[in-house]
Each structure stands twice: as C-alpha cells, then as structure tokens.
N, C-alpha and C positions, 0 to 999 in steps of 0.2 A: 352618299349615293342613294341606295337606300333608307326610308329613314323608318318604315315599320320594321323594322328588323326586331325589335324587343317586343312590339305587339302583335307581332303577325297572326298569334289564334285567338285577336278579338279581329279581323278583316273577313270573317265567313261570315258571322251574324250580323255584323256593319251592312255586309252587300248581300245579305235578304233582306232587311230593311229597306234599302235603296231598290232592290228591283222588285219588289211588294210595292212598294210607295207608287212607281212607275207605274207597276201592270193595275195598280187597283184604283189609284187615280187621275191619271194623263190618259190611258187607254180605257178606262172604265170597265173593266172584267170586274165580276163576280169571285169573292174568296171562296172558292169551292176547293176539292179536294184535287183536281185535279191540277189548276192552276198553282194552288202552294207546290205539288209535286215540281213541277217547271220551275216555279221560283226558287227552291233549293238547290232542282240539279242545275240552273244557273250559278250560281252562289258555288255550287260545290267545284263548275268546271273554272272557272276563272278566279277564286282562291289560290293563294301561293300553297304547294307543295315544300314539307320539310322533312328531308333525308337526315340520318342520325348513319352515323361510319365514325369508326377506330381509328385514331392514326397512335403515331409515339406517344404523342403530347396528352392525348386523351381522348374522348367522347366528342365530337364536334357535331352539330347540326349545319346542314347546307339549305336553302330557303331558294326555292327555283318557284319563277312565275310562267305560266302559258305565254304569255305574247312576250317574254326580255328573255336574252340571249345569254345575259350574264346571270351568274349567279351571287347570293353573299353568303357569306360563313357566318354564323350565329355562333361562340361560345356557351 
C-alpha cells in the first residue's frame, strides 16, 4: 500500500527539493528569504506525520498523511 513506510524521514527534504525546483524555476521567483520560508512550510504541511504509542507488543509508530484517510503502522 504504502511503499515509503521505512523512508518516510527522507520525504521532507525530497519535497523542498521539488517545490524549490518549481517555485525557482517554472515560476521564476527569486531565492530570497522569504520564499525558502513558504517552501519549507510547504514541505512541512504535506509531509507525512509519525505518531509513536505503547501498545502490549511494544513501541509502534503510526505514519498518517494530510490528504489519505488510512493510516500504516511502521515497526
């Protein structure tokens, strides 16, 4: 289903990359300060979130995205 599950914390830096790329060359902005701000808190809101919770069995991480409904379990 997932298939970054084991990579999930190289997909923040992947996607400033990619919307760097975009805003600094398809749009032609200026790397100024303010624009890197925007391109990370982009990066930062559509980045996967990963929960850590207790159960019996041990320590699990849970890996939730903004736009998908489901979530996956990470060991």
């Amino acid at each position: 289903m997932m298939k970054f599950t084991k990579y999930y914390f190289l997909i923040f830096p992947i996607l400033i990359v990619i919307i760097g790329s975009i805003m600094y060359k398809l749009l032609g902005y200026e790397p100024t300060t303010l624009t890197i701000l925007i391109n990370i808190g982009l990066a930062f809101i559509l980045s996967p979130r990963v929960k850590k919770f207790e159960t019996q069995t041990g320590v699990q991480e849970q890996v939730t995205w903004l736009f998908f409904k489901k979530t996956k379990q990470v060991s």
